[in-house]
C-alpha positions as CSV (number, residue, x, y, z in Angstrom):
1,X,21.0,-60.8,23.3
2,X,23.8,-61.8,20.9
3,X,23.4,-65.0,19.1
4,X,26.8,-66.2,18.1
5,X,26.4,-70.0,16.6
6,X,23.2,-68.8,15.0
7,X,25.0,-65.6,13.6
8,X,27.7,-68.2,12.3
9,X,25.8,-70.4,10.4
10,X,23.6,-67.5,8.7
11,X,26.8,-66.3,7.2
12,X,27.5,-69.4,6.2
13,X,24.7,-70.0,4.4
14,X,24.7,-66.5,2.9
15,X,27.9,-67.3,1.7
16,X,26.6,-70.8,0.0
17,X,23.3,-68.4,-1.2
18,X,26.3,-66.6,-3.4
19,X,27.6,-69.4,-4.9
20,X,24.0,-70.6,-6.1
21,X,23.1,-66.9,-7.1
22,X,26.8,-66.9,-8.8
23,X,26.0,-70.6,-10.4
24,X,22.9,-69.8,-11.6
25,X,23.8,-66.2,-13.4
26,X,26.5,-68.5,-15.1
27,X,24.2,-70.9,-16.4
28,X,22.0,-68.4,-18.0
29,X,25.2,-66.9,-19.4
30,X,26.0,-69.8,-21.0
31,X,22.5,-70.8,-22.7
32,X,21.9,-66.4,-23.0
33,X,18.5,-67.2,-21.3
34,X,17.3,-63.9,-19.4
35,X,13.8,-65.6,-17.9
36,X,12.8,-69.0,-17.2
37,X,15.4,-71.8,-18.1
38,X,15.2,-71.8,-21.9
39,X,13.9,-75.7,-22.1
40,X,17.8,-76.5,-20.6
41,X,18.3,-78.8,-18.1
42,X,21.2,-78.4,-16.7
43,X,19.9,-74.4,-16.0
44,X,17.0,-75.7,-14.6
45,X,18.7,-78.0,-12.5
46,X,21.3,-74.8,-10.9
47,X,18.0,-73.1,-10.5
48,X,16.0,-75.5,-8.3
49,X,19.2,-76.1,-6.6
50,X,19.1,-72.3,-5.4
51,X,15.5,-72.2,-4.9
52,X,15.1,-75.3,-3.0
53,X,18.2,-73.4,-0.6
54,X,15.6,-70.4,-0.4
55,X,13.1,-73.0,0.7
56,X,14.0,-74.3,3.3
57,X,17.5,-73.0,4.8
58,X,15.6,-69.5,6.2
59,X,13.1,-72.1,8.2
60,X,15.8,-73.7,9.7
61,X,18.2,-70.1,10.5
62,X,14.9,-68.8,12.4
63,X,14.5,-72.0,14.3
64,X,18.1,-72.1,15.8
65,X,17.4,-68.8,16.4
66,X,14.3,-69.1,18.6
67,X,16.5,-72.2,20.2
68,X,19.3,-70.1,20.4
69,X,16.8,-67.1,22.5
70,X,15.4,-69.8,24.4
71,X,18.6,-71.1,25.8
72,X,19.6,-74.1,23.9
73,X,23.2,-75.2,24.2
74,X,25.4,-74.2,21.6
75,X,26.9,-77.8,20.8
76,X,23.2,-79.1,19.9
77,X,23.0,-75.8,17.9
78,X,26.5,-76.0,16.1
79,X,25.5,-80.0,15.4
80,X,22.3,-78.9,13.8
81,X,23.9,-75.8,12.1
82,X,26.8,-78.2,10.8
83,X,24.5,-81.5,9.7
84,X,22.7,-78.7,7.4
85,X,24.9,-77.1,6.2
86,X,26.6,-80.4,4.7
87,X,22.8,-81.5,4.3
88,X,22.0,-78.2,1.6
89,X,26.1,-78.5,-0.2
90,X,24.8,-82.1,-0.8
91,X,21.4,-81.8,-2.0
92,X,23.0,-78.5,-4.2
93,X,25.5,-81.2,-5.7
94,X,22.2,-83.1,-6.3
95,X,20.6,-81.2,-8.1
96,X,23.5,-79.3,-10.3
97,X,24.5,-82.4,-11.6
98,X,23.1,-85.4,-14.0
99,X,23.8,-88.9,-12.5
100,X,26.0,-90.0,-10.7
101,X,25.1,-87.2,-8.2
102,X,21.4,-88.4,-7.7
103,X,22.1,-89.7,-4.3
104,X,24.0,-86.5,-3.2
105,X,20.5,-85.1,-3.8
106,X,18.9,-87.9,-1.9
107,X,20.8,-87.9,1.2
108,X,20.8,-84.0,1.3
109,X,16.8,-83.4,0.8
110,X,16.6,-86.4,3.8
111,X,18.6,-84.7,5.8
112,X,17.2,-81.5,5.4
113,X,13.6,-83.2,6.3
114,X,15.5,-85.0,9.4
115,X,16.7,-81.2,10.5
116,X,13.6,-79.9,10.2
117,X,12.1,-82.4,12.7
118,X,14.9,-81.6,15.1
119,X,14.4,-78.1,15.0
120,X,10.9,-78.4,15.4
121,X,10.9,-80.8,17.7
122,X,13.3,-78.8,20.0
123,X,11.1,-75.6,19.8
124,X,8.5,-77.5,20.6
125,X,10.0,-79.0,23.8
126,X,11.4,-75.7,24.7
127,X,7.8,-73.8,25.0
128,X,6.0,-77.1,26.9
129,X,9.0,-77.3,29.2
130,X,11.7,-75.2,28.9
């Protein structure tokens, strides 16, 4: 079974995963750090900023999945695929930049937890009474 809006949002976010990846490499570049962050912020920062992606957007991909299999329709799908997607750009802004971008961070990391309780509330709904 083909799963189209999932499919769509997993290249998007492989996409994003580039530009972290891409972000990061230039970072340690710039400070000619090979391992760790060399005691520099602003590589730290571009590093949790991809890590925190690795945390938490393949949760979320395998949950639309599973919704996606399990017949959910693909508006609620592309809504939750689309509120992440701006959720993780926005916590990545967050966290790759010093203030003023704190609350980018704030409102993506709340979103994130707010998809999280969708998904998982849906799936959950799904196998009682789908």
């Amino acid at each position: 079974m083909a799963l189209p809006v999932t499919s769509f949002f997993a290249a998007a976010f492989i996409i994003m995963a580039l530009v972290l990846i891409m972000r990061a490499v230039g970072g340690r570049k710039k400070f000619n750090v090979s391992v760790g962050d060399g005691g520099h912020e602003d590589l730290a920062r571009l590093m949790r900023a991809h890590a925190n992606f690795v945390e938490t957007v393949p949760f979320v991909l395998i949950g639309m999945a599973l919704m996606e299999l399990n017949g959910a329709a693909n508006w609620w799908l592309a809504i939750i695929g689309g509120v992440f997607l701006v959720a993780r750009i926005s916590h990545a802004i967050g966290m790759s930049y010093r203030y003023p971008a704190i609350p980018f961070r704030f409102v993506g990391m709340a979103t994130t937890m707010g998809i999280f309780i969708l998904v998982a509330a849906t799936l959950l709904y799904q196998s009682l009474f789908g």
